[in-house]
N, C-alpha and C positions, 0 to 999 in steps of 0.2 A: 303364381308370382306375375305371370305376364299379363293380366285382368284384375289386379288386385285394385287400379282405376282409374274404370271405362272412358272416363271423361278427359283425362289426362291421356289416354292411350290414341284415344280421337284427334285430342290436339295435336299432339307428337304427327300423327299420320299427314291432318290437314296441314303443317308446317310444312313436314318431309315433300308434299304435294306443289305446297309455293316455291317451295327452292327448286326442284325439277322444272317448274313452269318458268321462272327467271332465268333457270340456266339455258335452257329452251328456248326462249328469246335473247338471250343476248350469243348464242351461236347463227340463230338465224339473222340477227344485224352482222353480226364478223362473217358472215356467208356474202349476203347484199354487196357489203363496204368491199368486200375481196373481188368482185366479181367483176367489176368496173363502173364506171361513171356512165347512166347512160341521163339524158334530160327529153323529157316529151316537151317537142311545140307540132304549133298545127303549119299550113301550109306555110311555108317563112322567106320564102325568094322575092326577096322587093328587085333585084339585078341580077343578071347574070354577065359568066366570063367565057370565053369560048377556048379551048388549048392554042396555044400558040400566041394569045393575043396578051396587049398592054391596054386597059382602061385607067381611066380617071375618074372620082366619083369626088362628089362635093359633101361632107358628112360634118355637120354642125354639133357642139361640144355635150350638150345635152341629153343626145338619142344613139341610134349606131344603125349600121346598113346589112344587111343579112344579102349579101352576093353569092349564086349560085353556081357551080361547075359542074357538070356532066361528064364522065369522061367517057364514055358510048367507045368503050375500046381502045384509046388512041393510047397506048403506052403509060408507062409510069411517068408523072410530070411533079413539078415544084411549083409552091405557089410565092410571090414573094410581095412584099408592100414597101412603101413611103411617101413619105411626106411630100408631096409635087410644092404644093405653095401654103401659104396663110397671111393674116391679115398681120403685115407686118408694124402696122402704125399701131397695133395693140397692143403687140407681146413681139420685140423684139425677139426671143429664145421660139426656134420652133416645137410645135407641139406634137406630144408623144403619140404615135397612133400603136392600137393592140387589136391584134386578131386572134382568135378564138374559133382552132379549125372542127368543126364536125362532119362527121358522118350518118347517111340515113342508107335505109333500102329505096327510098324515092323522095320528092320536096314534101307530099303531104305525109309523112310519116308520122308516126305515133313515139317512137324512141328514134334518140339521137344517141350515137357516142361520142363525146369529144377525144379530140387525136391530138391537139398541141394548141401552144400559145406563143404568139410572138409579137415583141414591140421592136420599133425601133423609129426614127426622126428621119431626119431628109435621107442619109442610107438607108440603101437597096440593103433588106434581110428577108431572107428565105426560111419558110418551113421546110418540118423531113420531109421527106421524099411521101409521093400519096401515089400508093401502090394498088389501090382497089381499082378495079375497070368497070364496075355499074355501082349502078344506084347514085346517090348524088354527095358530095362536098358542099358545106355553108361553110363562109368565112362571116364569120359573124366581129363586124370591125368597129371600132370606134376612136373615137382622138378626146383630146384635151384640150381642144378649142377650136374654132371653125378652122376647114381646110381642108385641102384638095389632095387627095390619097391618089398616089399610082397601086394600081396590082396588075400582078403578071401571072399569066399559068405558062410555063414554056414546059419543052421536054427535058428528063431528068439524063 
């Protein structure tokens, strides 16, 4: 009964063979997706921030600025952004700026993990707390139309 036919039995087998291999992959994606976000770039510090300090960077609507932090030890600190100025004879409403915080083991790394996201306008907002003491932080920043961003690293 179980060979009464071969060809059918083959089929049944190479069937039973695709569903294993689909199920197979789609546990190894909900593994990946589970695991975290991480994104590769190559070397990415167009600026840096130093702890304790307030810069201003000028970041036009179209691209974004990739600002680096170090923390080479110095305690647990917070990063914070706003809007300093913009071109007000354009766009009376100022423009939204969003940062996009990462982590590496160094600036030319191969994986990034991202750690948070945060927008806000002419208020001073702060990310969580960035608790790692090496390797490097990118704020990876952008706005909504030309304009002059404050960021700050102070202690947390």
């Amino acid at each position: 009964m179980f060979f009464q036919n071969p060809e059918k039995e083959v089929d049944m087998f190479r069937m039973s063979v695709k569903c294993l291999k689909a199920g197979l992959y789609a546990m190894l994606i909900m593994l990946i997706l589970m695991s975290g976000i991480s994104v590769a770039y190559a070397d990415v510090c167009e600026e840096s921030i130093s702890y304790n300090q307030t810069k201003t960077f000028t970041i036009a609507p179209a691209g974004s600025l990739e600002v680096c932090y170090f923390p080479n030890g110095q305690g647990t600190v917070e990063m914070g952004v706003r809007v300093a100025w913009w071109e007000y004879w354009i766009s009376q409403n100022s423009p939204t700026v969003t940062v996009n915080v990462f982590w590496g083991a160094s600036s030319d790394a191969t994986e990034w993990t991202w750690l948070a996201s945060i927008s806000t306008t002419t208020s001073w907002k702060y990310a969580p707390p960035l608790y790692l003491q090496q390797g490097v932080y990118v704020f990876s920043t952008s706005t909504s139309a030309l304009a002059g961003v404050n960021m700050n690293v102070r202690p947390y």
